[in-house]
KELUM-641794 format. One record per residue (C-alpha): residue number from 1; x, y, z. Coordinates in steps of 0.1 Angstrom, whole numbers. Layout:
BEGIN
+-----+-------+-------+-------+
|   k |    c1 |    c2 |    c3 |
+-----+-------+-------+-------+
| NUM |     X |     Y |     Z |
...
+-----+-------+-------+-------+
! end
This chain:
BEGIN
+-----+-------+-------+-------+
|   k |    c1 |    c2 |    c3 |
+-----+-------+-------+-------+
|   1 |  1114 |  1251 |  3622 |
|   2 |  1088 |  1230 |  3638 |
|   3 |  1117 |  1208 |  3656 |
|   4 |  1133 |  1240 |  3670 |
|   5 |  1097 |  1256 |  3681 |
|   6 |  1089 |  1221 |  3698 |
|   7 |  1121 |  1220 |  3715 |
|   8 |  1119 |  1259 |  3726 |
|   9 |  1084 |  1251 |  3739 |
|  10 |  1093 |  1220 |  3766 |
|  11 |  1121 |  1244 |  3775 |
|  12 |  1099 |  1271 |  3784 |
|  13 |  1072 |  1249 |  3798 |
|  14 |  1096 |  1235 |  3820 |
|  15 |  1114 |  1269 |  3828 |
|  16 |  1080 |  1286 |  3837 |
|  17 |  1064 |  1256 |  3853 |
|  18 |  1087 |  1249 |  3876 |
|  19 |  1093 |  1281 |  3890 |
|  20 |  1082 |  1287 |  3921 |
|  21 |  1069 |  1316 |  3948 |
|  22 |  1062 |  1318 |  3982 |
|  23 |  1024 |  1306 |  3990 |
|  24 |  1004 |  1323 |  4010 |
|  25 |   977 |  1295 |  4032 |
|  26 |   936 |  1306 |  4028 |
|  27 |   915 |  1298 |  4053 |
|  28 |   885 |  1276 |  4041 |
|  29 |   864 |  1296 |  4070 |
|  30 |   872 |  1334 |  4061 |
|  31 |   841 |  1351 |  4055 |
|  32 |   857 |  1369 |  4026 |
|  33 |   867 |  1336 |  4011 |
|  34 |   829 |  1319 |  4016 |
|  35 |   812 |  1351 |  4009 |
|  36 |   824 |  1358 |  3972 |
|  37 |   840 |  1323 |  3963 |
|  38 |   833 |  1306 |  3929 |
|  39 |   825 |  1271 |  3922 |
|  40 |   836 |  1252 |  3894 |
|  41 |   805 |  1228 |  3883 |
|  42 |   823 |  1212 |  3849 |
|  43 |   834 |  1173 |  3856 |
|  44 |   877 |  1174 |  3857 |
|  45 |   896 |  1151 |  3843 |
|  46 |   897 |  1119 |  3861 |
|  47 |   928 |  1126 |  3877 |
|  48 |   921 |  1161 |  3889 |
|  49 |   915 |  1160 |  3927 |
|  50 |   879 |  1171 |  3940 |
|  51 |   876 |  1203 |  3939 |
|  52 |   875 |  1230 |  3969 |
|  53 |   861 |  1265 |  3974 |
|  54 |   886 |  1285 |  3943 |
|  55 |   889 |  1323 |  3955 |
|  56 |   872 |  1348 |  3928 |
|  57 |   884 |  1352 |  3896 |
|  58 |   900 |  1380 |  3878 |
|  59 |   905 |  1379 |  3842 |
|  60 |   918 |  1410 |  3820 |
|  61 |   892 |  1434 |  3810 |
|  62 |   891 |  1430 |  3772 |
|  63 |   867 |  1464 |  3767 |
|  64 |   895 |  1485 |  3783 |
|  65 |   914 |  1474 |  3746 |
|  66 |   905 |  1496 |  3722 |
|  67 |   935 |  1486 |  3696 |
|  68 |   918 |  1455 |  3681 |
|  69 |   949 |  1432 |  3681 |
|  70 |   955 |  1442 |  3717 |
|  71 |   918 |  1434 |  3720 |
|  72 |   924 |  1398 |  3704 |
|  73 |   956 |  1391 |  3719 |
|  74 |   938 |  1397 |  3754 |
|  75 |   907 |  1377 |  3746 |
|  76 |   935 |  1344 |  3735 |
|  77 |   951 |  1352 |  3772 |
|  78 |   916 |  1349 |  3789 |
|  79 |   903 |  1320 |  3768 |
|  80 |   935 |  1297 |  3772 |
|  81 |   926 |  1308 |  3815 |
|  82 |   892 |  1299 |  3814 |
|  83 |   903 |  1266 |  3797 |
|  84 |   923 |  1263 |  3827 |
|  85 |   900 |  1269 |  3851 |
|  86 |   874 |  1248 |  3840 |
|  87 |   890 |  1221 |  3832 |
|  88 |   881 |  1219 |  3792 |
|  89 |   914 |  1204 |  3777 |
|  90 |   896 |  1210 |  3743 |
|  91 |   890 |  1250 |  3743 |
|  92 |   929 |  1248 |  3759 |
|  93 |   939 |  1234 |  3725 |
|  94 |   914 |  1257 |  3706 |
|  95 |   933 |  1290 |  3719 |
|  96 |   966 |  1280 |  3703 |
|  97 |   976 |  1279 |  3666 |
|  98 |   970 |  1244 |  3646 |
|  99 |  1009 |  1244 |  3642 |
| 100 |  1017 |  1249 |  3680 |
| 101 |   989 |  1213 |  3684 |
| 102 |  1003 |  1194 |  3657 |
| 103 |  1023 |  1174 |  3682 |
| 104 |   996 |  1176 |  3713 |
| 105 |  1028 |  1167 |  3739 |
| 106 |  1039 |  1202 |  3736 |
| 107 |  1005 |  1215 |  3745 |
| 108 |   994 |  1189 |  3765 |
| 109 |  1024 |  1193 |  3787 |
| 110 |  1010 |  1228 |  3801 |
| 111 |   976 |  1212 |  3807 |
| 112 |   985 |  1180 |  3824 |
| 113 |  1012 |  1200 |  3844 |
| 114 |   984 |  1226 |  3854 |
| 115 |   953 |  1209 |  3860 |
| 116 |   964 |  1175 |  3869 |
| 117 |   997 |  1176 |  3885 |
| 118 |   999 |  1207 |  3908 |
| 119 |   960 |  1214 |  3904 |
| 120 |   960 |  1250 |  3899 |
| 121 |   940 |  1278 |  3892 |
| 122 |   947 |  1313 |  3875 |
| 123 |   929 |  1327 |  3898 |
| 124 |   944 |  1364 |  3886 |
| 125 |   960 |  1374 |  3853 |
| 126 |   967 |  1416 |  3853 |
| 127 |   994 |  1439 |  3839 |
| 128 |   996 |  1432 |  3801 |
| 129 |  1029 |  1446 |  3788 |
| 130 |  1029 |  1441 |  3750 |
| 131 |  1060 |  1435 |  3736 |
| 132 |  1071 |  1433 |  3695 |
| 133 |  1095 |  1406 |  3683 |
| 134 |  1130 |  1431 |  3672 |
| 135 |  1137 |  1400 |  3649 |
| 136 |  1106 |  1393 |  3632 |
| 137 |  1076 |  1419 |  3625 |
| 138 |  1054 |  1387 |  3627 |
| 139 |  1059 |  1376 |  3662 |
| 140 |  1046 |  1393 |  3692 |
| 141 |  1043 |  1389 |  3730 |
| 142 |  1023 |  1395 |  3763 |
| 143 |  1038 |  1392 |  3793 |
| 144 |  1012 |  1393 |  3823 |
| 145 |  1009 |  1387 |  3860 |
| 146 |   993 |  1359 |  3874 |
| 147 |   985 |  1349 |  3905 |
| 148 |   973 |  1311 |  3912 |
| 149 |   949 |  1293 |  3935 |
| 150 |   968 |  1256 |  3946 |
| 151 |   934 |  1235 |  3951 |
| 152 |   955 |  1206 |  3969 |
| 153 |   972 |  1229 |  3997 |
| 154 |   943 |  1252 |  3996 |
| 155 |   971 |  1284 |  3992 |
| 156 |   973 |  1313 |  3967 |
| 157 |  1004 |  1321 |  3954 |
| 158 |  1020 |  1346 |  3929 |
| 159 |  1032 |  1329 |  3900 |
| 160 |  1052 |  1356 |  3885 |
| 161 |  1054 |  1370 |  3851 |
| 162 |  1044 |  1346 |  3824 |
| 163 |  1046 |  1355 |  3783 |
| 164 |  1019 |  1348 |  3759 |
| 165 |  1043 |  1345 |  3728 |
| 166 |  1017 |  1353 |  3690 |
| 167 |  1025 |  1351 |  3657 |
| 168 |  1009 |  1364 |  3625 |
| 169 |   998 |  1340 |  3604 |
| 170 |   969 |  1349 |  3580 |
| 171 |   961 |  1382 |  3590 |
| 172 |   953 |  1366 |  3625 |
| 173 |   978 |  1369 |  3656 |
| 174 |   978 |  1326 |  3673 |
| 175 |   988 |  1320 |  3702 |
| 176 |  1015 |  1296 |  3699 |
| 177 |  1035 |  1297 |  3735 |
| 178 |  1035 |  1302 |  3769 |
| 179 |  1065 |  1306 |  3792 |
+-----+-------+-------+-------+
! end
């Protein structure tokens, strides 16, 4: 089972990373972006690329939730984000299950492709559609919306749709994929 889950997560990586949207350019100048633009003050990895003015930040509102797995399945979403975004490769590994980290490449593979390869930001996750596994009552996805900030062309582009795949394991939904 682990063999088949590691091989079904490169696939996806690579499926989902690769995909790509039209971009559109920010200007630097805009008084919109200067005005209400975050900066990012944790140290990135040595190979990140210095960092630029990132456009605001919107994460799913996890108080809009009342269901508490839909609550906890949104607060996973967010976290693995914010690990993202701030370039903390350790709370990345944190959101997923131990079983999904046990071979780090798998995970790694978002991370490095993310942060250090194209440089991105989520910059906007919205639209949570919650999905149950037909085949298996302990398996359970999110699909969401993002919307990403490319620090190295200084564009923000829609990424798409990309799934947040759970499973049940002790009581507790983990995060264990991401397509």
């Amino acid at each position: 089972m682990i063999k088949l889950t590691s091989v079904v997560l490169i696939m996806m990586v690579l499926s989902g990373c690769l995909h790509r949207v039209s971009s559109t350019k920010i200007d630097p100048s805009s008084p919109v972006v200067s005005q209400s633009a975050q900066y990012f003050t944790s140290d990135p990895q040595p190979t990140s690329k210095p960092l630029t003015t990132v456009p605001p930040i919107s994460y799913l509102n996890e108080n809009q939730y009342l269901d508490p797995m839909q609550r906890h399945l949104i607060t996973t979403i967010n976290q693995n984000a914010k690990a993202i975004n701030d370039r903390k490769k350790d709370a990345f590994y944190k959101s997923f299950a131990d079983f999904a980290v046990k071979d780090p490449t798998q995970v790694n593979g978002i991370y490095e492709f993310m942060v250090n390869h194209e440089n991105e930001y989520i910059i906007k996750i919205d639209s949570p559609r919650f999905t149950p596994n037909s085949n298996w009552t302990d398996e359970f996805s999110v699909t969401v919306s993002r919307t990403l900030f490319l620090n190295d062309s200084n564009t923000i582009k829609p990424d798409g749709d990309s799934t947040y795949y759970f499973k049940q394991i002790n009581q507790e939904w983990q995060l264990f994929a991401i397509d």
